[in-house]
C-alpha positions in Angstrom: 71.8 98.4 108.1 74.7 98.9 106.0 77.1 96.0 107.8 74.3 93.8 107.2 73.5 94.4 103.5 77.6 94.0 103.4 77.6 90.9 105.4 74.3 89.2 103.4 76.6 89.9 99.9 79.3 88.2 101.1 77.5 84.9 102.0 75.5 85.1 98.4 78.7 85.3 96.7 79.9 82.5 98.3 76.8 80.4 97.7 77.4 81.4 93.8 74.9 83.9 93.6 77.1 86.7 92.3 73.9 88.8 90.7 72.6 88.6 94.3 75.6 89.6 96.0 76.0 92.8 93.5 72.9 94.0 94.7 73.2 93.4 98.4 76.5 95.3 98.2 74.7 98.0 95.9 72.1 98.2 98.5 74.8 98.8 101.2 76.4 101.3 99.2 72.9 103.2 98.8 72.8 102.7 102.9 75.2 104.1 104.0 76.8 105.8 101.0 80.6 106.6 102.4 80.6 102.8 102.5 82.9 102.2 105.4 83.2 98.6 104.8 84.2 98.9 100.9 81.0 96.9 99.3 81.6 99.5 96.1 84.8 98.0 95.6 83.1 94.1 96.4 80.7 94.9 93.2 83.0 96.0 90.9 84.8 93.9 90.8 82.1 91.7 89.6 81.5 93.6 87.0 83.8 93.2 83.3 84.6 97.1 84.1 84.8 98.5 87.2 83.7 101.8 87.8 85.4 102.9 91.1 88.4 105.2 90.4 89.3 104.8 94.2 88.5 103.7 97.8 86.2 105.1 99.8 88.0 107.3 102.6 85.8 105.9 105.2 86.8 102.2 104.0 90.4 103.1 104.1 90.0 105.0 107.8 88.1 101.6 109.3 90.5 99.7 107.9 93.3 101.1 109.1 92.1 102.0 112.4 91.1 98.5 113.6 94.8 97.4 111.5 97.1 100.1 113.6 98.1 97.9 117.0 99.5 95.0 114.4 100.8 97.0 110.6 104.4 96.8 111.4 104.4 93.6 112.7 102.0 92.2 109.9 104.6 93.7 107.3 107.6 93.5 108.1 107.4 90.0 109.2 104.5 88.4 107.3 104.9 90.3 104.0 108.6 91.0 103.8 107.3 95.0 103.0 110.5 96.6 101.3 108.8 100.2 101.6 112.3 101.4 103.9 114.6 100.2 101.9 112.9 100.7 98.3 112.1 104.4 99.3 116.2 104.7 101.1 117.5 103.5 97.8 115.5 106.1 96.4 116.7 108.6 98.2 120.4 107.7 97.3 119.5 108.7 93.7 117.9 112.2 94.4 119.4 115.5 94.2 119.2 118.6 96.3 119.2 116.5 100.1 119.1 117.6 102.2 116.0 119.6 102.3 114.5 122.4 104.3 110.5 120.5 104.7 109.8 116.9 103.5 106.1 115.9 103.9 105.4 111.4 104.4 102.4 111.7 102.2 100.2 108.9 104.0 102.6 108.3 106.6 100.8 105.2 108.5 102.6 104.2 111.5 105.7 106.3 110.6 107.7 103.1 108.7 109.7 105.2 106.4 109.9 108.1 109.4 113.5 106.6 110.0 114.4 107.1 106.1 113.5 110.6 106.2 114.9 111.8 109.1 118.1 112.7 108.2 117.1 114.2 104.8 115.4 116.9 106.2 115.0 120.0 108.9 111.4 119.4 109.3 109.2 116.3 108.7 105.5 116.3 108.5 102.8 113.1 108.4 99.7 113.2 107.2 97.0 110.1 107.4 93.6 109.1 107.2 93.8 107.3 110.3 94.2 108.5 114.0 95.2 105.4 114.9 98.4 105.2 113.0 98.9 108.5 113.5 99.0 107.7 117.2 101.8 105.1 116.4 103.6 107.2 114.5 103.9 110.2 117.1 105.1 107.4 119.6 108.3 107.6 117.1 109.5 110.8 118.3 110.4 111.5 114.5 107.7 114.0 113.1 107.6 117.4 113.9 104.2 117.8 112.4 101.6 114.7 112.2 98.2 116.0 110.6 94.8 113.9 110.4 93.4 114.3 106.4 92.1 112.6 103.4 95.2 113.1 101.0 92.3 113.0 98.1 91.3 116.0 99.7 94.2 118.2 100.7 93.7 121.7 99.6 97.0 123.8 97.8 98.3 126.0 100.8 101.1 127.7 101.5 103.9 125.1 103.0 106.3 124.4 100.4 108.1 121.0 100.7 111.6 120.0 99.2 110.7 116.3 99.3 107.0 114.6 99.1 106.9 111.1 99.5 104.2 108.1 99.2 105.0 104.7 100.1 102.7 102.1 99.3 100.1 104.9 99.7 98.6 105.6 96.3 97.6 102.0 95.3 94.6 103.2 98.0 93.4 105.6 95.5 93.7 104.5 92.1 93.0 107.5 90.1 96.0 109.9 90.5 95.4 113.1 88.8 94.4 114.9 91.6 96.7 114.1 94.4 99.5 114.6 91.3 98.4 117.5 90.4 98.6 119.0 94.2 102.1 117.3 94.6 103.1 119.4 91.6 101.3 122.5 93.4 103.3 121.8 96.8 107.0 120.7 95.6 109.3 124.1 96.0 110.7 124.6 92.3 112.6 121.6 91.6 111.6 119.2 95.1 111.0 115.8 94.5 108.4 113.6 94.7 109.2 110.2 95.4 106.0 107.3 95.7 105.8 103.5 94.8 102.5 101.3 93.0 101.6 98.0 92.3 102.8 97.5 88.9 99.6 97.2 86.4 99.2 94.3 83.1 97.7 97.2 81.5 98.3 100.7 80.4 95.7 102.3 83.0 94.7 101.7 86.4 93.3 98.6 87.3 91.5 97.4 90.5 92.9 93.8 91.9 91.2 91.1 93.9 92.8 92.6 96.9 90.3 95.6 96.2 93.8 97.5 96.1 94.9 99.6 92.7 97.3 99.0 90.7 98.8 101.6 87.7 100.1 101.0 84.3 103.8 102.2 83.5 102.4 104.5 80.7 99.9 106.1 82.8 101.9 107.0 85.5 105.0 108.2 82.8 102.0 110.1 80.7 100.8 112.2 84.3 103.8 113.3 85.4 104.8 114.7 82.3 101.4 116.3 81.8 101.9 118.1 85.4 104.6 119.6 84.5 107.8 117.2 86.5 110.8 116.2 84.9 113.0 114.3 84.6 111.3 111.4 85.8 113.2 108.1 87.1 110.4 104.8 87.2 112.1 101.1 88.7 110.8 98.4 88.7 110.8 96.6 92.2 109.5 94.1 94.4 106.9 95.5 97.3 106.4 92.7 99.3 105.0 89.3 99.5 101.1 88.6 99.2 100.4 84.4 100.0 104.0 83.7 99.2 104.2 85.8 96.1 106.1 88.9 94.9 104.0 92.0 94.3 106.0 94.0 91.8 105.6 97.9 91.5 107.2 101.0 90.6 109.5 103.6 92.8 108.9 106.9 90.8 111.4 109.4 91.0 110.4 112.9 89.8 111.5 116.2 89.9 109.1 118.9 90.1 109.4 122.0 87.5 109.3 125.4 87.9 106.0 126.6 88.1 103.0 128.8 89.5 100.5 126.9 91.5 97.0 127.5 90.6 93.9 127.8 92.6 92.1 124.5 93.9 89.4 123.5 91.8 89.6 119.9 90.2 92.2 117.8 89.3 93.1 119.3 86.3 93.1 122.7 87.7 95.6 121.7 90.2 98.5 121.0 87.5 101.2 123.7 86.9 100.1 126.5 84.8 102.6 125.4 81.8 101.2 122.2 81.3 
């Protein structure tokens, strides 16, 4: 009973018992092991190092399922959530709009559907969740909503002008692969435009808030390895978490001309030249 290996680990951490409440949440892990209710994430980070590189797509899909009927209203007024206007402003700076296909890379509930709009001829969405897809085809603004995990998108044939990820890729922490089939997907010089939580470190790091947050170098260091360029990173606020900022990054880069290779890892997904 995974919920209630989950639910025992949560009341041994709060009694102190954080040796016992590793190994509840590893048992619920080993119960049910696409861990819906996140208890991988809950035991590392009791550990120095954690060893998850991202969430669990079933974790994310519950979450955001049972969060659907209240996201905008949870953001926009209880978290100030800048995604619109950080992603608009980005916009402003980018070349070559308006475009022919622009994909919202983890759309949600359609929040920067508005933003978009006007930039391009055709607008797809793509989401883990059927529940914020629903809320996001009650917009009227996508010509395309798809249901998928964006860890798991295989290279096809559409070709998009503009990708973009708002507040989307601090779900999966490790961001070679969904880079790499950005880089595969962009028409020769498209841009990708996405936002993360702004890392101490150099690397990727996983926060209290079991949500991921990147380093400046390691997102700079990716990009360039996949083949984009030039590549615009600012620094900016996301929103508010208990009455502080969260500061990020809005990345700004422009994909390179280059063949897209056949799907087989992360690494195999980056531009030939690279």
């Amino acid at each position: 009973w995974g919920a209630g290996w989950f639910r025992l680990g949560e009341y041994l951490e709060r009694a102190g018992d954080l040796p016992g409440a590793a190994q509840a949440w590893g048992r619920a892990v080993e119960v049910q092991p696409d861990d819906p209710f996140g208890a991988g994430l809950r035991r590392d980070l009791l550990r120095d190092q954690p060893l998850s590189d991202t969430m669990p797509p079933a974790f994310v899909e519950r979450l955001f399922d049972q969060y659907a009927p209240r996201f905008e209203a949870s953001l926009l007024e209880g978290l100030d959530y800048q995604g619109p206007q950080i992603i608009a402003e980005a916009l402003e700076r980018t070349t070559g709009l308006p475009v022919a296909h622009a994909l919202d890379l983890g759309c949600g509930t359609g929040l920067i559907g508005p933003v978009l709009r006007p930039h391009c001829g055709h607008l797809t969405g793509i989401d883990l969740s059927q529940a914020m897809l629903a809320e996001a085809q009650a917009k009227g603004l996508y010509d395309r909503l798809d249901k998928g995990d964006i860890q798991e998108l295989p290279i096809g044939d559409a070709q998009y002008g503009l990708i973009v990820a708002s507040d989307v890729f601090n779900y999966l922490g490790a961001l070679e692969r969904i880079i790499g089939w950005c880089a595969a997907s962009l028409s020769p010089g498209g841009t990708l435009i996405f936002t993360v939580e702004q890392a101490e470190g150099r690397d990727v790091t996983l926060r209290e808030t079991r949500r991921f947050a990147h380093g400046r170098a390691y997102v700079s260091d990716l990009l360039k390895v996949a083949g984009f360029g030039p590549v615009t990173i600012v620094d900016v606020v996301l929103r508010q978490d208990r009455g502080a900022d969260v500061t990020g990054f809005c990345v700004i880069a422009e994909a390179a001309k280059a063949a897209r290779r056949h799907q087989d890892d992360g690494e195999a997904q980056l531009p030939a030249d690279a």
